[in-house]
KOLMARZA-827208 format. One line per field, with one value per residue: x negated, y, z negated of N, C-alpha, C in turn; residue number from 1. Coordinates in steps of 0.05 Angstrom, whole numbers, plus 5000, padded with zeros to 4 digits. Layout:
% KOLMARZA-827208
npx <- [X	...]
npy <- [Y	...]
npz <- [Z	...]
capx <- [X	...]
capy <- [Y	...]
capz <- [Z	...]
cpx <- [X	...]
cpy <- [Y	...]
cpz <- [Z	...]
i <- [NUM	...]
% end
This chain:
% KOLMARZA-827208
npx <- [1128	1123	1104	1161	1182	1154	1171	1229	1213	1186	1236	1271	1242	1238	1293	1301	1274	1294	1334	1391	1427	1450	1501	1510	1506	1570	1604	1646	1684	1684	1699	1747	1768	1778	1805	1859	1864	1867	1913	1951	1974	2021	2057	2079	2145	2198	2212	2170	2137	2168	2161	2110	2068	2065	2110	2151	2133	2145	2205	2216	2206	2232	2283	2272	2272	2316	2361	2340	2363	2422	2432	2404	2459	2502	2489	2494	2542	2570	2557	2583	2636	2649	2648	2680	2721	2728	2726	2779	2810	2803	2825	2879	2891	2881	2924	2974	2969	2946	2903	2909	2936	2992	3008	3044	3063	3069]
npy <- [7593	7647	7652	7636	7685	7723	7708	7727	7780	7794	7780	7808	7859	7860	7867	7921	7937	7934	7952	7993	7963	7975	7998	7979	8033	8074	8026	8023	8041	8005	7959	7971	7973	7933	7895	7924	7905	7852	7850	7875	7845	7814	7850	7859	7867	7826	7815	7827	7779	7735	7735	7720	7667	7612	7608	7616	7577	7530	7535	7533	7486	7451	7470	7441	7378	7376	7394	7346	7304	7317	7311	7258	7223	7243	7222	7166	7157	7171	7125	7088	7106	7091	7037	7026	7052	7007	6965	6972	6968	6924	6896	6914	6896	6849	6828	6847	6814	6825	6821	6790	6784	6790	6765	6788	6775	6723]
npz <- [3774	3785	3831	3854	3839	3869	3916	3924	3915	3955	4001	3980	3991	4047	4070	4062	4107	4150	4202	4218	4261	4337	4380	4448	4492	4509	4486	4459	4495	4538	4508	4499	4544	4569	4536	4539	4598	4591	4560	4598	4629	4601	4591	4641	4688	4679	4728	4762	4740	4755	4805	4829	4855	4835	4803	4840	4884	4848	4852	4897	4910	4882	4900	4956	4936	4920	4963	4996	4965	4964	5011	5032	4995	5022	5073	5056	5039	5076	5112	5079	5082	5124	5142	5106	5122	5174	5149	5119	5170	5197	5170	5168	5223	5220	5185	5220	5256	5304	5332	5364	5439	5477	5527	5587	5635	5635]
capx <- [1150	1109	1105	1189	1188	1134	1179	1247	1211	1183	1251	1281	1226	1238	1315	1291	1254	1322	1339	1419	1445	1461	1512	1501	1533	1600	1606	1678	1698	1692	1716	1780	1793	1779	1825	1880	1859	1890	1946	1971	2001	2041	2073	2093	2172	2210	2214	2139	2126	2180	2157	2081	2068	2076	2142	2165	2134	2163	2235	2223	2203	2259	2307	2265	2285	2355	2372	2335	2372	2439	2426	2414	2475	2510	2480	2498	2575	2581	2552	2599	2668	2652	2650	2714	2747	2719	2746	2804	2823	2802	2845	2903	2906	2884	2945	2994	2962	2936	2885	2929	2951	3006	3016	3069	3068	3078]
capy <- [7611	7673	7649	7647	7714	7738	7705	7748	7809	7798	7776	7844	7884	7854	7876	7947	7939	7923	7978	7988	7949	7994	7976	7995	8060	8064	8000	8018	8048	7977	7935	7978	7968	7899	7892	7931	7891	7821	7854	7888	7820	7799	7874	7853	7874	7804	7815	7822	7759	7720	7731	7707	7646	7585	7595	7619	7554	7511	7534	7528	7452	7438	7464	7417	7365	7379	7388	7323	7281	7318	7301	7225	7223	7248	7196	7145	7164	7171	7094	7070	7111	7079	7007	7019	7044	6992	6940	6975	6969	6895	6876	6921	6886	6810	6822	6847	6792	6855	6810	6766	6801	6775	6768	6801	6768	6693]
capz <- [3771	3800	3857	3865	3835	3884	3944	3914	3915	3984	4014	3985	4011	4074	4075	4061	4130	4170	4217	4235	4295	4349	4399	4463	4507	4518	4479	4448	4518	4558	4498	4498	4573	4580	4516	4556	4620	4580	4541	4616	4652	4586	4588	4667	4680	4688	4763	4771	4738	4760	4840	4821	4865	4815	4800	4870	4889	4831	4855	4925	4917	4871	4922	4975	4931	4922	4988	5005	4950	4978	5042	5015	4992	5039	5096	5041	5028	5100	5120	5061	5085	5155	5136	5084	5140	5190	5142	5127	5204	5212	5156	5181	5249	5224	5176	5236	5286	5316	5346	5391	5461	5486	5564	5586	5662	5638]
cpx <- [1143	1104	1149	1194	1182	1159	1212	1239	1203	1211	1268	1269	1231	1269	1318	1287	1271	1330	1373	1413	1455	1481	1505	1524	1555	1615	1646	1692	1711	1705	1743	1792	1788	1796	1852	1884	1878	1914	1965	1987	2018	2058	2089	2129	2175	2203	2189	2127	2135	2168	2129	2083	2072	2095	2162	2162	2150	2189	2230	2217	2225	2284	2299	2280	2308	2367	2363	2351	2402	2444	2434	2440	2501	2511	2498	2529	2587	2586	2585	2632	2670	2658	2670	2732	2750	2735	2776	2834	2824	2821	2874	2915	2901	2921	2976	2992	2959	2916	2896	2941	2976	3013	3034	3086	3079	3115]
cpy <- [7638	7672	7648	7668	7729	7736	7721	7775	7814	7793	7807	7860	7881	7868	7914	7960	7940	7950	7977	7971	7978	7985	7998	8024	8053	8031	7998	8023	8019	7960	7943	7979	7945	7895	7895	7920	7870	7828	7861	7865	7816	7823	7879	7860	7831	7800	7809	7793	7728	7709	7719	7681	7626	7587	7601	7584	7528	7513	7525	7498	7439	7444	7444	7396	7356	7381	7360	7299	7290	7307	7272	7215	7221	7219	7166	7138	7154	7135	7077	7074	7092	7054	7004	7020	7028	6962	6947	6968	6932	6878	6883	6909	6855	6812	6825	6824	6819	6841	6796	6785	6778	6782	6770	6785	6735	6688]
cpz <- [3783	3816	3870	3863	3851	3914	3949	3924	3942	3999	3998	3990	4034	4088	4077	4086	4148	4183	4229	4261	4314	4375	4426	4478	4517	4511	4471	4472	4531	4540	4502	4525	4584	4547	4533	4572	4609	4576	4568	4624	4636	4592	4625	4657	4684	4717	4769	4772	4741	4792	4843	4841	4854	4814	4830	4876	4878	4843	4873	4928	4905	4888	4944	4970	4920	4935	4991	4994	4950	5005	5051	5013	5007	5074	5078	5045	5061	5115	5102	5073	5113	5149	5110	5109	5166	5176	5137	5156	5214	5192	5162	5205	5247	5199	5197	5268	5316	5343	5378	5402	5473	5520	5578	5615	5658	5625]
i <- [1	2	3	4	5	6	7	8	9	10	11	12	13	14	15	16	17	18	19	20	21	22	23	24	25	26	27	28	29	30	31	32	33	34	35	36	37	38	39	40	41	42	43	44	45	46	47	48	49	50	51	52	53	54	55	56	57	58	59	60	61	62	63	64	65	66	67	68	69	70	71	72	73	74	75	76	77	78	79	80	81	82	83	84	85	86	87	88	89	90	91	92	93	94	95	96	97	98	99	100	101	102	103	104	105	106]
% end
């Protein structure tokens, strides 16, 4: 038991012995402008952080592919009105015997 008592009294003599922490120069200076440094981009206006390259980019690919899948479309609609009105026309002249010339000289 005098021997835990002994190792008490040495571990609070030892706390005795402890010398402050010191931080170093200008320690609160740099934390407070690398603090400021983070907090500045969130405090960006709209505009600033709208023109940033990611989202410039993001739009500009989503118009890529919105023109491209207009475009599509477009080629598509076109092929299809052709061959409505391609049949339109072959059924307009097989129903008037459109086909058959008649020879005017015999």
């Amino acid at each position: 038991m005098h021997t835990d008592h002994q190792h008490t009294n040495d571990f609070l003599d030892s706390i005795g012995k402890i010398e402050r922490a010191k931080a170093p120069d200008f320690f609160q200076t740099r934390l407070m402008a690398r603090l400021e440094k983070e907090i500045l981009p969130q405090q960006l206006p709209v505009w600033q952080r709208i023109l940033k390259p990611v989202p410039v980019l993001a739009l500009l690919g989503c118009l890529v592919v919105l023109n491209l899948y207009t475009l599509g479309n477009m080629v598509f609609s076109k092929n299809i009105t052709v061959q409505k009105e391609e049949a339109n026309l072959s059924g307009f002249a097989s129903e008037y015997n459109l086909y058959n010339t008649v020879d005017i000289n015999n």
